[in-house]
Backbone as ProteinMPNN parsed JSONL, in Angstrom:
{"seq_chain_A": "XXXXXXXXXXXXXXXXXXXXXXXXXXXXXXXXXXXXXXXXXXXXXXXXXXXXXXXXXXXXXXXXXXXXXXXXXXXXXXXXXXXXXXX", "coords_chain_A": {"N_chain_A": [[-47.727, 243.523, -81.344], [-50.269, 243.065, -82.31], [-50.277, 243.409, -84.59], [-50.141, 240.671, -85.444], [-52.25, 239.373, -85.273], [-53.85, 238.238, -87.544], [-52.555, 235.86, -88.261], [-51.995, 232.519, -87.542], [-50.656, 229.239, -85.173], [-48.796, 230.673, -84.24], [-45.196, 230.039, -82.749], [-43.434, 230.713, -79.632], [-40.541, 231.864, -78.629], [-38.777, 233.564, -76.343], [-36.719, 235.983, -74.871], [-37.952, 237.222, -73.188], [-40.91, 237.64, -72.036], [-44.204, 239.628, -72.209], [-46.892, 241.569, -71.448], [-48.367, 241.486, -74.252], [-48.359, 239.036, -75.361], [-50.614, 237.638, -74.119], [-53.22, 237.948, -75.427], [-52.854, 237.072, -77.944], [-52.082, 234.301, -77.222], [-54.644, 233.599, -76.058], [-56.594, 233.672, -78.148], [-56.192, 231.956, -79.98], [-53.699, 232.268, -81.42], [-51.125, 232.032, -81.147], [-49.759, 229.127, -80.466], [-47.842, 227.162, -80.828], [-47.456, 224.637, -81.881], [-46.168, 224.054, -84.594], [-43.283, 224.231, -83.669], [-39.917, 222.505, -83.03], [-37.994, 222.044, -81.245], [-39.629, 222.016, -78.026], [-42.134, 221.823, -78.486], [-45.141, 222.936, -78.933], [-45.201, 224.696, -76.484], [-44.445, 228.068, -74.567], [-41.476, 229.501, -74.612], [-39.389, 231.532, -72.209], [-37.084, 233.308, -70.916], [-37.62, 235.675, -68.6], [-39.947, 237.607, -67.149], [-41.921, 240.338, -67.747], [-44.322, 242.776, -67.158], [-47.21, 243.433, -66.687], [-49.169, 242.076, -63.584], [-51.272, 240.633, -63.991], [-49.618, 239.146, -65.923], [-48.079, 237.506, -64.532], [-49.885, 236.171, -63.181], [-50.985, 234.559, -65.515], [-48.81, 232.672, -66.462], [-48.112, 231.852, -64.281], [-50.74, 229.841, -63.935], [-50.917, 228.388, -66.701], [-49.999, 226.034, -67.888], [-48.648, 225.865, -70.414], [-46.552, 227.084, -70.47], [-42.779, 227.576, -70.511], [-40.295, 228.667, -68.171], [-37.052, 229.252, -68.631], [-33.249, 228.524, -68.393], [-31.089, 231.311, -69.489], [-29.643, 231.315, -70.82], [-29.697, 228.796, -72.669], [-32.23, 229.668, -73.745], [-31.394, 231.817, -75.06], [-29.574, 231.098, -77.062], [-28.05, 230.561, -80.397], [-27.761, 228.194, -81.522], [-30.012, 226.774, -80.559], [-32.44, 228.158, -81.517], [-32.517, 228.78, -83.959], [-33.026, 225.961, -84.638], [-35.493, 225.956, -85.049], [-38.694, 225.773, -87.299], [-38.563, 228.477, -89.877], [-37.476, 230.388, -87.872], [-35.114, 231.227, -88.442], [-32.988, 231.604, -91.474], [-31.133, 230.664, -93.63], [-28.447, 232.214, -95.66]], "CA_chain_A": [[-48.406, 242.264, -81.189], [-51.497, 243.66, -82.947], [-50.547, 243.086, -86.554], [-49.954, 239.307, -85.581], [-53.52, 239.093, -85.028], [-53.92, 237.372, -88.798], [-51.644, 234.669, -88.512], [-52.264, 231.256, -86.875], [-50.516, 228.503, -84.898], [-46.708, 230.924, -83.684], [-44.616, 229.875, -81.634], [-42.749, 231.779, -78.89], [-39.213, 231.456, -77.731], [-37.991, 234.596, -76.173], [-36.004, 236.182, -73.946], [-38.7, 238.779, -72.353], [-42.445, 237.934, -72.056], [-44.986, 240.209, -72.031], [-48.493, 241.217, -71.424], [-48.911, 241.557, -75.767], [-48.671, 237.776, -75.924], [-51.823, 236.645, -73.464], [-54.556, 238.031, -75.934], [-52.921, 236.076, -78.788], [-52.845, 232.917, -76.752], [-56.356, 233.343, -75.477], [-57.485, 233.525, -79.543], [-55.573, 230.644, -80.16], [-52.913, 232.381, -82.715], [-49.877, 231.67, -80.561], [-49.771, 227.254, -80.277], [-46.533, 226.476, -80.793], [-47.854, 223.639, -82.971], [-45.025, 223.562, -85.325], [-41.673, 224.237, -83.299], [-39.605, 221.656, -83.611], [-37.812, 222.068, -79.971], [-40.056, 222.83, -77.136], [-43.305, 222.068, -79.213], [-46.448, 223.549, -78.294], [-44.595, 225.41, -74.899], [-43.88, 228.577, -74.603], [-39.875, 229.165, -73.81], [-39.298, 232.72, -72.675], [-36.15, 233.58, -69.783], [-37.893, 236.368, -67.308], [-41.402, 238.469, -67.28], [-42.204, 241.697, -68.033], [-45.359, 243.809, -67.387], [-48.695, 243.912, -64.843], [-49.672, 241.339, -62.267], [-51.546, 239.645, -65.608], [-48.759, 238.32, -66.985], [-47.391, 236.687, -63.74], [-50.649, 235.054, -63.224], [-51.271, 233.853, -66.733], [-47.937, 232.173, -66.229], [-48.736, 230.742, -63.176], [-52.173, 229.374, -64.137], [-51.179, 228.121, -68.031], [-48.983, 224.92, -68.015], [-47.861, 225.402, -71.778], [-45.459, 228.394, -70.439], [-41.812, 226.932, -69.382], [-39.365, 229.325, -67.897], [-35.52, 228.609, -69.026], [-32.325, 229.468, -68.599], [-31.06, 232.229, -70.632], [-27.808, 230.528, -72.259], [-30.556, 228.194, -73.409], [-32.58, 230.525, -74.719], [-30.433, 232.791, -76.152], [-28.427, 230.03, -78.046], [-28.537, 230.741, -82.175], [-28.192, 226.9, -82.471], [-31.158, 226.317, -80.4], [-33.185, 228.995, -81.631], [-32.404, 228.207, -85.637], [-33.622, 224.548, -85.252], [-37.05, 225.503, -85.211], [-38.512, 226.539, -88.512], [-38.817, 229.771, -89.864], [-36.783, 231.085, -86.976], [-33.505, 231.18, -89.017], [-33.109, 231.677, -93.02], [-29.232, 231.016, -93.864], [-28.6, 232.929, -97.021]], "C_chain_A": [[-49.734, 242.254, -81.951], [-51.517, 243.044, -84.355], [-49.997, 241.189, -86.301], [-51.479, 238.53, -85.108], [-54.369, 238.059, -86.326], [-53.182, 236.086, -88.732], [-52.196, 233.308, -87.324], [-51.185, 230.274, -86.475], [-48.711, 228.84, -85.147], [-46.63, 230.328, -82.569], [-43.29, 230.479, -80.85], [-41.776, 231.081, -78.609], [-38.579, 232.633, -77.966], [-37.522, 234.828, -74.737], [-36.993, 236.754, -72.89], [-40.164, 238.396, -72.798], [-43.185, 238.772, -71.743], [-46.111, 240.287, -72.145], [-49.196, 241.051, -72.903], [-49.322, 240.181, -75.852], [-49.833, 236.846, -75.347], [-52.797, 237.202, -74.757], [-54.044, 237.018, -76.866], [-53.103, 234.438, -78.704], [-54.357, 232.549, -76.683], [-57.213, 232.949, -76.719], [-57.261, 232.692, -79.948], [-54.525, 230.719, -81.363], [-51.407, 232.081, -82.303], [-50.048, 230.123, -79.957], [-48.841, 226.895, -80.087], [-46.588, 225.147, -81.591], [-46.582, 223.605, -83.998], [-43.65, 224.146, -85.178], [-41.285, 222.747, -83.304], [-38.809, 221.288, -81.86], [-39.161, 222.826, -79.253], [-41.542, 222.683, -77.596], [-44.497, 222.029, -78.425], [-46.271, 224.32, -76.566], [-44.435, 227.03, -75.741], [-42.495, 229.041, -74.264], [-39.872, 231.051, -73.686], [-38.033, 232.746, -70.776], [-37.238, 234.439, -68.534], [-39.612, 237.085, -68.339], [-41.16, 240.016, -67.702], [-43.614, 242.54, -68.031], [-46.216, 243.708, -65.679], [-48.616, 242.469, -64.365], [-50.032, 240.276, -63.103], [-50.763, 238.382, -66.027], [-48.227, 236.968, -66.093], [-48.542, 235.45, -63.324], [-50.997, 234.112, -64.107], [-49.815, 232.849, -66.507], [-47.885, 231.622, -65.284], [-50.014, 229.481, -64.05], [-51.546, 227.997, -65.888], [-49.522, 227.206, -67.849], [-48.004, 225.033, -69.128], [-46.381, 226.938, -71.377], [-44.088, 227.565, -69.656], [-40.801, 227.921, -69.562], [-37.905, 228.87, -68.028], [-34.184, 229.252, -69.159], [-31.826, 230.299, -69.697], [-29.957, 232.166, -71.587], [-28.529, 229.758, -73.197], [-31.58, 228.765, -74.531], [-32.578, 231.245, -75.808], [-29.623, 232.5, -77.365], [-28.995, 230.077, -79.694], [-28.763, 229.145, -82.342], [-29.302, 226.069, -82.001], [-32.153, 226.815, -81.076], [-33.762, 228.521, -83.413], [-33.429, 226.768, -86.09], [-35.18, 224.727, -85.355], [-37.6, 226.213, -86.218], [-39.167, 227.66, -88.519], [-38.187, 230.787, -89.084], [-35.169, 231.903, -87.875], [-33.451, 230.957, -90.435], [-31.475, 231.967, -93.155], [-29.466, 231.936, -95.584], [-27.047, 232.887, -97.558]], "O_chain_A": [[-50.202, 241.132, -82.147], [-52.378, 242.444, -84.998], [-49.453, 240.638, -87.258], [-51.648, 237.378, -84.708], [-55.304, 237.301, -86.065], [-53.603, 235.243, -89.524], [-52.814, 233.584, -86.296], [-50.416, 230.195, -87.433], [-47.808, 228.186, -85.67], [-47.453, 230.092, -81.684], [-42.236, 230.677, -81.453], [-41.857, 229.881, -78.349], [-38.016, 232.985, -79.003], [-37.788, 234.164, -73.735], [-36.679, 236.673, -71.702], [-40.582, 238.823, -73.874], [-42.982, 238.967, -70.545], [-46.716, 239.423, -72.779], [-50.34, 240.601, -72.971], [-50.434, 239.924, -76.313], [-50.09, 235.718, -75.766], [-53.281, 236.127, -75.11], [-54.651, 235.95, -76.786], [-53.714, 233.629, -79.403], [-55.005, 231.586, -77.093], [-58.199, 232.215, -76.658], [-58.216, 232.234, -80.576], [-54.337, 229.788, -82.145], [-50.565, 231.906, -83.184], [-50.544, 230.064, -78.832], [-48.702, 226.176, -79.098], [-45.497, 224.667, -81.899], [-46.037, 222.515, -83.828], [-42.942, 224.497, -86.122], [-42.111, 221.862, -83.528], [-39.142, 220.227, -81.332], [-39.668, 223.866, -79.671], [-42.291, 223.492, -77.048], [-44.777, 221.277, -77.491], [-47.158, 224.389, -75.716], [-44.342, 227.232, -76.952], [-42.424, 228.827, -73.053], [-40.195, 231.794, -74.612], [-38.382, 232.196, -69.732], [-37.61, 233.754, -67.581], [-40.064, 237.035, -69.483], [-40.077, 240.566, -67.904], [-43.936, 242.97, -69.138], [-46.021, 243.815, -64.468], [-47.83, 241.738, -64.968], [-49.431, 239.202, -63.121], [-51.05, 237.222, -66.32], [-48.006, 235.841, -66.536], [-48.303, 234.251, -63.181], [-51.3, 232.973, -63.75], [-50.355, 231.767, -66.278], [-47.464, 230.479, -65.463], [-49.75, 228.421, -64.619], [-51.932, 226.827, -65.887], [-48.373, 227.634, -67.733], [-46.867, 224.562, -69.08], [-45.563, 227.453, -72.139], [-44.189, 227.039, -68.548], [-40.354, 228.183, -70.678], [-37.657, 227.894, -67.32], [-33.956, 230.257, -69.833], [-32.145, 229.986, -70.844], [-29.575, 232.71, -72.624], [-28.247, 229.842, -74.392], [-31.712, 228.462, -75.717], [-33.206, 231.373, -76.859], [-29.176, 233.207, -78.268], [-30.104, 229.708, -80.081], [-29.661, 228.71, -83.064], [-29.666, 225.032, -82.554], [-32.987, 225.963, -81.382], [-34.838, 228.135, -83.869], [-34.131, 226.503, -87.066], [-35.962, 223.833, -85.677], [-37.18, 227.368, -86.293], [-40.024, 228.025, -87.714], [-38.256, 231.962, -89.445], [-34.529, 232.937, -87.689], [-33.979, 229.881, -90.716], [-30.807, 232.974, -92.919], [-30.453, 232.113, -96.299], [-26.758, 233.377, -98.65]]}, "name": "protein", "num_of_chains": 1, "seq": "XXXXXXXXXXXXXXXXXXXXXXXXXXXXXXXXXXXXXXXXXXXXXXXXXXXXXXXXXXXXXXXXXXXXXXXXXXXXXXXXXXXXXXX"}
């Protein structure tokens, strides 16, 4: 999560949240500003780490918990850019 410390205005949609992704929120490098589903949310199925994470997720509206067929789905995942590069 460290070397994404340069970049500006990602957006999350994963399966597994963790405590890496509150500092980048807090700096303001994780927005969600240009997903295309879900924009400016975070989408992530279940938690993962300290006490932290469950409160930041409590507390922070832009976080929405979702099922994991939803999640997991390539043709949801694809529509948002940069996610997906056909070749």
């Amino acid at each position: 999560m460290a070397a994404l410390a340069n970049h500006k205005d990602l957006g999350i949609h994963t399966e597994m949240f963790s405590d890496g992704i509150i500092p980048l929120v807090e700096k303001g490098i994780i927005t969600g500003k240009y997903k295309k589903l879900d924009a400016g949310k975070i989408v992530s199925t279940f938690l993962c780490g300290s006490r932290k994470i469950y409160d930041f997720v409590e507390d922070y509206p832009l976080v929405t918990m979702m099922r994991v067929d939803y999640v997991n789905d390539t043709s949801i995942i694809r529509q948002n850019p940069k996610a997906y590069r056909h070749k």
